[in-house]
C-alpha positions in Angstrom: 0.0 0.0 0.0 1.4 3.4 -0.6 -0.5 6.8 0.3 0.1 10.3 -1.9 -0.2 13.4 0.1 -1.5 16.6 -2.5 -1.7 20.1 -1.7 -4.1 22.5 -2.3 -5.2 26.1 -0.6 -8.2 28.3 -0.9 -7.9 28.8 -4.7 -7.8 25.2 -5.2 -9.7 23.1 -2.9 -12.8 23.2 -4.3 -12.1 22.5 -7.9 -10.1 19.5 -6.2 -13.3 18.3 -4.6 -16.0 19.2 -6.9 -13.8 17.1 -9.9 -12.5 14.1 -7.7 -9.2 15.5 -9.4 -6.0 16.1 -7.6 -3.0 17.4 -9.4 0.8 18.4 -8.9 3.5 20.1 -10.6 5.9 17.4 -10.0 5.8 13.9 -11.4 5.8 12.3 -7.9 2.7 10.6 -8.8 4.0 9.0 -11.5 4.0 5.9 -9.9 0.6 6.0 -9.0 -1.7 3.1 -9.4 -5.8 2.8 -8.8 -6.4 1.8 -4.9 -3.4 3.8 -3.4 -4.6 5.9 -0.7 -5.0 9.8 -1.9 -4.9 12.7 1.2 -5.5 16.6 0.8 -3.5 18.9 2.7 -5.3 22.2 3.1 -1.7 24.3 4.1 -4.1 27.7 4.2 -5.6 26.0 7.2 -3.0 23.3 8.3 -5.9 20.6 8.0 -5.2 16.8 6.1 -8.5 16.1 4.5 -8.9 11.9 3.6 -9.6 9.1 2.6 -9.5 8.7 -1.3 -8.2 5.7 -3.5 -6.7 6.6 -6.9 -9.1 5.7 -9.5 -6.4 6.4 -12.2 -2.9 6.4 -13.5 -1.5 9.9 -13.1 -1.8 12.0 -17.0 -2.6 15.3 -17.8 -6.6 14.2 -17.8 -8.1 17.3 -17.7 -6.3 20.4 -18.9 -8.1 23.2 -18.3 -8.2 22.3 -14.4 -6.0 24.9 -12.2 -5.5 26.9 -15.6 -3.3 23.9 -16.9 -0.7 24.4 -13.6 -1.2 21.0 -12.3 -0.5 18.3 -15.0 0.2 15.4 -13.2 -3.2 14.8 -12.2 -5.0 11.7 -10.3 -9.0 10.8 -10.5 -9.9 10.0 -7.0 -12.5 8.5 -5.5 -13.8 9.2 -1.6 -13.9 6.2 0.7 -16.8 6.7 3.1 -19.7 8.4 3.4 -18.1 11.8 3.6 -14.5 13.7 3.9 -12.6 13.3 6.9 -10.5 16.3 8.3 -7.7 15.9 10.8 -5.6 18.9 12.0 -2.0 18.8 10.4 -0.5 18.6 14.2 -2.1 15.1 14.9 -0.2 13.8 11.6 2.8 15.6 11.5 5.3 13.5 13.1 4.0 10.8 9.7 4.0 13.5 7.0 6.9 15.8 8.0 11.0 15.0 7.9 13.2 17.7 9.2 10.2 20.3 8.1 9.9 18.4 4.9 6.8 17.3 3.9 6.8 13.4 2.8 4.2 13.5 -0.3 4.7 9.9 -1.2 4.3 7.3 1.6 5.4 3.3 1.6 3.1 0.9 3.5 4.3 1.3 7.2 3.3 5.1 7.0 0.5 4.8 4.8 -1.6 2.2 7.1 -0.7 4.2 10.1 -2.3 7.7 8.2 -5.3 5.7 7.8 -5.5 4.2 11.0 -5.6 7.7 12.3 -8.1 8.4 9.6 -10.7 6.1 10.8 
């Protein structure tokens, strides 16, 4: 199991949520495959927002999102009834090395994200 972390702020959350589309500049999601676990961190307000599952290979499948910024994009699908929201201090000794955010995760980190998801 791996788990992708994604960014987003004011100007972008919603078009994240309302297209079950997360994107990136970077091709860190290259990788990507249909089931890994997808999270949105919210840094305006410091707040993870979960669970998804990749519903697709990362592409460029919708260009006109984010004005074309974000061309590594992933369809994602919400697990549960309804989005999850955990304050970025409950997760940040998982997410964060030396201040650096981790944006990919292998399984040990990724199945303890969720566990605090749930």
């Amino acid at each position: 199991m791996k788990a992708y972390i994604f960014m987003c702020n004011w100007e972008t959350y919603e078009e994240c949520i309302k297209k079950s589309l997360f994107g990136v500049s970077q091709a860190y999601v290259s990788d990507i495959v249909p089931g890994d676990l997808c999270f949105l961190y919210q840094y305006d307000l410091k707040i993870l927002y979960g669970v998804w599952a990749a519903a697709s290979v990362a592409g460029w499948h919708d260009p006109k999102a984010w004005n074309g910024r974000f061309k590594h994009q992933v369809r994602v699908q919400l697990q549960g009834e309804k989005i999850k929201q955990i304050p970025f201090s409950q997760v940040q000794y998982l997410i964060e090395n030396s201040g650096t955010m981790i944006f990919k995760m292998g399984n040990d980190k990724a199945e303890e994200l969720l566990r605090v998801f749930k």
